[in-house]
N, C-alpha and C positions, 0 to 999 in steps of 0.2 A: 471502415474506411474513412468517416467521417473523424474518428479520432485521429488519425492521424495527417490527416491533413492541416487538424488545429495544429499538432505539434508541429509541423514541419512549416505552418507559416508563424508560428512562435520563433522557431529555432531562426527563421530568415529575418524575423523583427529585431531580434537580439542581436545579429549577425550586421546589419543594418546599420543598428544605432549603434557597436562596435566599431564596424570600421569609419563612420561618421567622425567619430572620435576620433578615432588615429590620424583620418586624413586632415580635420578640423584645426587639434592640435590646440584644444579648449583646453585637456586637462593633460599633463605632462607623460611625456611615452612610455617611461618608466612605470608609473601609474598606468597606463592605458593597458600594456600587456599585460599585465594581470588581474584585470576586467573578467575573463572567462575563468580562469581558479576563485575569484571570488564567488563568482554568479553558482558556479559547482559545488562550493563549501556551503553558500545558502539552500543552496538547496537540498542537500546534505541534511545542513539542520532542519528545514521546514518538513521535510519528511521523519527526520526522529521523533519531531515536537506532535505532529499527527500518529504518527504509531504511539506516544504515548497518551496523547489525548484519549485516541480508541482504545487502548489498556484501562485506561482509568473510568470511560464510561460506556466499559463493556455491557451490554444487555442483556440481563437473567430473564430466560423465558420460560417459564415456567410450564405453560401450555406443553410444550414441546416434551421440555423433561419427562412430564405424563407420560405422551405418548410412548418415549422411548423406553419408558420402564413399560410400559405394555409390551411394546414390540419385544422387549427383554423376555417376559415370564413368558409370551406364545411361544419363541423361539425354545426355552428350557420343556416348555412340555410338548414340542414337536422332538424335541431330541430324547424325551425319553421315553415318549413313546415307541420310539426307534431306534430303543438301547443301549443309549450312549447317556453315558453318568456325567451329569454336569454339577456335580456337586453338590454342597446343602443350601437348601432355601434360605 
């Protein structure tokens, strides 16, 4: 609940200093309505540029790995014990 609360006094901040704008008449109209396709194309980017960030400093865990090759070979010899051929080691 608390996250969205940030967002929704975000989106009222932007909204805010948006019509501030338009009614101010600082930066010219033409200019002003396309304030919100801007603010959406950056942000656009700002989420591509962190999905690649996270791609590029993806965390190899190796601990884990372990484990999961364990849980791997209990699972192949609980299945064949139980008849069912999973193939070659």
């Amino acid at each position: 609940m608390k996250h969205i609360l940030k967002i929704l006094a975000l989106v009222a901040a932007i909204s805010a200093i948006w019509i501030g704008l338009l009614r101010a008449s600082l930066v010219p109209r033409s200019y002003t309505w396309l304030l919100p396709i801007y603010l959406i194309v950056a942000l656009g980017c700002y989420g591509l540029l962190m999905v690649g960030i996270g791609l590029m400093l993806f965390p190899t865990c190796p601990r884990e790995a372990e484990l999961l090759q364990k849980d791997i070979a209990e699972a192949k010899e609980f299945l064949k014990e139980n008849g069912v051929d999973v193939g070659s080691d």
